[in-house]
C-alpha positions in Angstrom: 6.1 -18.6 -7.5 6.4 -18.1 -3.8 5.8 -21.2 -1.5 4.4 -21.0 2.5 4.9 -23.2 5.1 1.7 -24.7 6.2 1.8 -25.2 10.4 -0.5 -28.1 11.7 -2.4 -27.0 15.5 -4.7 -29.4 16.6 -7.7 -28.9 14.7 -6.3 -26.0 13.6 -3.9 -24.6 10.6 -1.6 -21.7 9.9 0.1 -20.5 7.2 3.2 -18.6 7.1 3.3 -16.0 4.5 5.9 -15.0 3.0 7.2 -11.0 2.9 5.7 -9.8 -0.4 2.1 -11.3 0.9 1.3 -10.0 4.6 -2.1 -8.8 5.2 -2.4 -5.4 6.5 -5.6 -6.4 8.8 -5.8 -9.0 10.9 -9.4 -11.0 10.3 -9.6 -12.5 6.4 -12.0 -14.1 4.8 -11.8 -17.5 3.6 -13.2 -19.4 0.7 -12.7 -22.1 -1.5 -12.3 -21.4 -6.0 -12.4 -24.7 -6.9 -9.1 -26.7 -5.2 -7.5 -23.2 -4.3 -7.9 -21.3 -0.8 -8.2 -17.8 -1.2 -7.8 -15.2 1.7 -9.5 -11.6 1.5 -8.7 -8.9 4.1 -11.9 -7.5 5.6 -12.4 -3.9 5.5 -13.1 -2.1 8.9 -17.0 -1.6 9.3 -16.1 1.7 10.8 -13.9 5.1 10.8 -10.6 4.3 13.0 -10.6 6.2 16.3 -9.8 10.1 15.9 -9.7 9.3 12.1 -12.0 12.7 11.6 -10.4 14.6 13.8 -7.1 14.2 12.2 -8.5 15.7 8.7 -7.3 19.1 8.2 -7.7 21.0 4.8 -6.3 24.3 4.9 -6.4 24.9 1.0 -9.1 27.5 0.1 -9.7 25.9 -3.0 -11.5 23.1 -0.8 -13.9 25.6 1.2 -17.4 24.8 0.6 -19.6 26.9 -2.1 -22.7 29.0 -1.1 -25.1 26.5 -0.8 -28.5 29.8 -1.7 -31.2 30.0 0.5 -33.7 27.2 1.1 -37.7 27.2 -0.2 -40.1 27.8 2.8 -41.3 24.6 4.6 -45.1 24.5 4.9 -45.9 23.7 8.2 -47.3 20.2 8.8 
């Protein structure tokens, strides 16, 4: 079992976490399971910057099918 070191700040605590447990993101969240602390790394609400633009699928096999012709929309 690994051990952290727990850093007092005021009102305020950090933990230290050792190598095999850093958290990709920076904002967790936080919650108690009984007398444990348990930190969850948030997922991002939205598509990093450019993250579209840097898709590129050149393999044939992923162009899209004939998608046929559409019914007639009545006019409203």
């Amino acid at each position: 079992m690994e051990t952290a070191t727990v850093i007092h700040e005021g009102e305020w605590q950090t933990v230290r976490l050792p190598k095999g447990f850093h958290i990709s993101t920076s904002t967790v969240r936080v919650r108690h399971e009984g007398e444990s602390i348990v930190l969850e790394p948030m997922k991002p609400k939205a598509w990093p910057d450019g993250f579209f633009d840097s898709i590129h699928i050149a393999d044939p096999a992923f162009s899209r099918p004939d998608q046929g012709q559409l019914p007639p929309v009545k006019p409203l």
